[in-house]
C-alpha positions as a printed NumPy array, in Angstrom:
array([[ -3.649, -30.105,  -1.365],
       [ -3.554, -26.24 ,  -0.902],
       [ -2.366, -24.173,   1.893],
       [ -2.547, -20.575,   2.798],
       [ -0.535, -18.986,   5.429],
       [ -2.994, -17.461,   7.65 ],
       [ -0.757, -16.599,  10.756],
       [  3.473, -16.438,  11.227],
       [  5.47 , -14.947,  13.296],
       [  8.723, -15.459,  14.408],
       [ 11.266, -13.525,  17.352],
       [ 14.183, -14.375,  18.616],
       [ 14.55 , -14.981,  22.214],
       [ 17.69 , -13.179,  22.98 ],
       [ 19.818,  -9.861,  21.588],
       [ 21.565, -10.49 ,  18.465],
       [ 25.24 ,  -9.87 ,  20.5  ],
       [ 24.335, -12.52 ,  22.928],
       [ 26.289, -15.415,  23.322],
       [ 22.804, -17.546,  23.884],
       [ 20.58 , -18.277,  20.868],
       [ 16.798, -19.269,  20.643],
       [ 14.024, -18.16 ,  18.796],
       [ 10.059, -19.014,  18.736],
       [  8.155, -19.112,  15.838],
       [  4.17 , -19.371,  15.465],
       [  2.661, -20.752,  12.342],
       [ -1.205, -21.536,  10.929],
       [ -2.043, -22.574,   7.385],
       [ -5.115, -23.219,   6.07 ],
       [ -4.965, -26.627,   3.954],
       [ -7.736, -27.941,   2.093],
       [ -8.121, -31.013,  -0.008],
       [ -9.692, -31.241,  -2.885],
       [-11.854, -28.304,  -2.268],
       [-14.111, -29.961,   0.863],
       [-12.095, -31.246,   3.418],
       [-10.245, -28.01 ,   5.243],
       [ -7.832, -28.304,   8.158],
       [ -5.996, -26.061,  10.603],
       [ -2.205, -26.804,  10.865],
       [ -1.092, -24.823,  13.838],
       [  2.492, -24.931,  15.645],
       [  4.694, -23.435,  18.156],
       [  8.498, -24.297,  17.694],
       [ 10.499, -23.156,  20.498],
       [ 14.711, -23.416,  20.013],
       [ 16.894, -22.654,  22.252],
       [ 20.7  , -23.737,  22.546],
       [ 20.568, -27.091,  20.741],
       [ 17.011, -28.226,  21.704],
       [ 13.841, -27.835,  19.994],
       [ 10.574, -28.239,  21.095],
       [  7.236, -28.342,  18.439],
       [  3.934, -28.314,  19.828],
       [  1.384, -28.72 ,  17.894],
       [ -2.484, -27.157,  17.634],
       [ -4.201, -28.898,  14.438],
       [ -7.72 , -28.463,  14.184],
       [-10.528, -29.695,  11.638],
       [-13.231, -29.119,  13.638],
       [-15.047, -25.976,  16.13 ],
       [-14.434, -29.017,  19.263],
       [-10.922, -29.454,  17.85 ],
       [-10.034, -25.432,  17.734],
       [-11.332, -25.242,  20.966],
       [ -9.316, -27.699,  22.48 ],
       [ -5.773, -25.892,  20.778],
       [ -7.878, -22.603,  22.146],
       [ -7.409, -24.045,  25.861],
       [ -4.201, -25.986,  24.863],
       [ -2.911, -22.296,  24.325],
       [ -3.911, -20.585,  27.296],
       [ -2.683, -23.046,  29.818],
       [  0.872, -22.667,  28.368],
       [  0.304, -18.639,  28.398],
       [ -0.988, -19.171,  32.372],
       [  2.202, -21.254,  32.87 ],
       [  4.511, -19.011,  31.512],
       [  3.251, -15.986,  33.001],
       [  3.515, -17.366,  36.019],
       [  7.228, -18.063,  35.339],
       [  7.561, -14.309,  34.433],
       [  5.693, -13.482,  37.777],
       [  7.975, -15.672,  39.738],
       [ 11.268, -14.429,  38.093],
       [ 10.39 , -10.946,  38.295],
       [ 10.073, -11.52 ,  42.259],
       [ 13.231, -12.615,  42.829],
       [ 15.372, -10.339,  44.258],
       [ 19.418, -10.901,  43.206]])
């Protein structure tokens, strides 16, 4: 098995003087097997505090990457919305 790192990133969620940690980190390798067989390993790993979350988008297929494709922009519609509905509160 071979991989290549096609996509990472990684930020962390709060200033370095904070007293709160977190961080989010995006990864996609490209793995193939033997030469022929080629899948998509895809993942989001949020951390914050002491939890972690790991979501994952793997993909072998055009139906597969679609499916992480929507998987993907339902949690950027959710969490805009959060953004939306912090930004409107007024403290």
């Amino acid at each position: 098995m071979t991989g290549k790192i096609l996509h990472g990133d990684q930020k962390f969620l709060n200033p370095a003087v904070s007293p709160h940690s977190g961080s989010i980190r995006a990864t996609l390798v490209k793995e193939s097997y033997n030469n022929k067989d080629i899948d998509y390993c895809s993942a989001l790993l949020i951390k914050d505090c002491s939890r972690t979350v790991t979501l994952d988008f793997d993909f072998h297929n055009k139906s597969g990457k679609k499916l992480s494709i929507k998987k993907a922009n339902i949690l950027i519609d959710v969490i805009t919305k959060l953004r939306d509905s912090i930004d409107e509160v007024i403290v």
